[in-house]
N, C-alpha and C positions, 0 to 999 in steps of 0.2 A: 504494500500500500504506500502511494505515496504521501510527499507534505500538503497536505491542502492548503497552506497559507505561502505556499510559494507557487508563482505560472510555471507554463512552460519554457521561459525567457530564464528562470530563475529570480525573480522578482517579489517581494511580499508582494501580498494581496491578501483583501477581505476576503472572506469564503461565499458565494451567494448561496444566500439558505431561503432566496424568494420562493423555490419547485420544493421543497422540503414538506411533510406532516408535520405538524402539532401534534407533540407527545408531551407527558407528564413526565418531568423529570425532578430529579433528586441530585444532590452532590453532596458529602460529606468528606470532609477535609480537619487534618490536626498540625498542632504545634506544640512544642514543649518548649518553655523556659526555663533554667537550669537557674539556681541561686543560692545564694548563703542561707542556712537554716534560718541565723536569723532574722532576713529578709523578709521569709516567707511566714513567719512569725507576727511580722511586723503588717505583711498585708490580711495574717486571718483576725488577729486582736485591733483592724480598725485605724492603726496608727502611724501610716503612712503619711508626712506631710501633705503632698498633695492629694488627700482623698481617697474616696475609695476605688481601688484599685481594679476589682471584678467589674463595678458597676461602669466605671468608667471603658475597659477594655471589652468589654460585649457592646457596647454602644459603638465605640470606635471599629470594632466587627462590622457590627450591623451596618453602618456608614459606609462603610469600606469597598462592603460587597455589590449596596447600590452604587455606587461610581467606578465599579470595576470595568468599565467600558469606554470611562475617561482615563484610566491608566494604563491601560493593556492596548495596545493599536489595534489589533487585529478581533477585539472582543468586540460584540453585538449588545447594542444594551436592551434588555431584557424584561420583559414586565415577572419580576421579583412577585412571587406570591408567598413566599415565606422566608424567613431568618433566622436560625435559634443558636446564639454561640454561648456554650457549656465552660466553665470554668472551673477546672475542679483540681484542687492538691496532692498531689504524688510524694509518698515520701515526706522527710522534712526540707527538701529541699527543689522540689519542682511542682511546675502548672502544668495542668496537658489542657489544650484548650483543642474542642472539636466545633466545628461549625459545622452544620445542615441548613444547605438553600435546597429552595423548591418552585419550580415555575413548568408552566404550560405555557411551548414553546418549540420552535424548530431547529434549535442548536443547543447544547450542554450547559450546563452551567458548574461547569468542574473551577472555572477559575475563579468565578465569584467565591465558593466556597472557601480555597486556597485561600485568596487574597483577604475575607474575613477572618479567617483563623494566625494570619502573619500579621495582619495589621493589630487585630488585637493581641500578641506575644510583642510584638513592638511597644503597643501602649502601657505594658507594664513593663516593661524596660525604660521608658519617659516617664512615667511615675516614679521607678522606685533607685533610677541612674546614680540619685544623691547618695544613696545609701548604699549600692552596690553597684558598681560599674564592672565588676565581673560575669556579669548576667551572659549567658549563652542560651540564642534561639536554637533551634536544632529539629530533626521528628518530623518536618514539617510534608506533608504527602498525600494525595487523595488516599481517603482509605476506604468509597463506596461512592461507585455512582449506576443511575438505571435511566431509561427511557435513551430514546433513539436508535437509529439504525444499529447501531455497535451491541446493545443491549446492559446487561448486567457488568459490572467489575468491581470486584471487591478484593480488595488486597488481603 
C-alpha cells in the first residue's frame, strides 16, 4: 500500500475523502509522563502552584484534538462528536493519560486522538516544569482504532 499523503510527483497532498462513506469511528491514543514521586504527590494533594493539574491537562486535551486540523497539514477537520481524556496515576511516579475521540465521518480520527493525549502530557509538564524539569513524555501510541475501510486495530 502506498502513502496516501504523497502524488504521484512525490508531492504532499491532502487525501480527497469527497467519494468516501460515512462511518462511525473511534480512536484511542496514550501518553505517559515520567516524574519525581514527589511531583506527582504534589499534583494528587492539590498543591501545585499553578493549579490543578488533571483539570487543567484534559481541557488542554480536549482543545487540542479540536484544532488538530490546524496543526497537522494534511489533517481534515472533523465534526468531533466526542472527547474523553482519562488521567490516571501509575506508580509513585507516573501519568498514563489515554484519550478516546469519536466522530461520524469519512476519514480517521487517529491523530486527533494522538495529538489530545501529547498535548495534555505536555500541559503537565507546563504546570508542574517549576518543580521538576526532569519530566519525560514517552508511551505515546494509538493503542485502538475502528470504522473505515482498514477496519479494527488494536495494539
Amino acid at each position: 500500500m502506498g502513502l496516501t499523503h504523497i502524488d504521484e510527483k512525490g508531492d504532499a497532498r491532502m487525501v480527497d475523502v469527497g467519494e468516501k462513506e460515512y462511518t462511525h469511528r473511534t480512536a484511542k491514543a496514550q501518553a505517559v509522563v515520567t516524574m519525581k514521586p514527589e511531583t506527582l504527590s504534589l499534583i494528587i494533594e492539590g498543591k501545585v502552584p499553578k493549579g490543578d493539574v488533571f483539570s487543567c491537562a484534559r481541557i488542554a486535551g480536549i482543545m487540542a484534538a479540536k484544532k488538530t486540523f490546524e496543526l497537522i497539514p494534511m489533517c481534515h477537520p472533523l465534526p468531533i462528536e466526542n472527547i474523553s481524556v482519562e488521567l490516571e496515576p501509575v506508580g509513585d511516579n507516573k501519568v498514563k493519560i489515554v484519550s478516546t475521540v469519536k466522530t461520524t465521518y469519512k476519514t480517521g480520527i487517529e491523530m486527533e486522538a494522538l495529538t489530545a493525549a501529547n498535548v495534555a502530557a505536555l500541559t503537565i509538564y507546563d504546570m508542574c516544569k517549576a518543580v521538576d524539569r526532569s519530566m519525560e513524555i514517552s508511551d505515546c501510541y494509538l493503542l485502538y482504532k475502528d470504522g473505515g475501510k482498514s477496519g479494527v486495530y488494536e495494539r
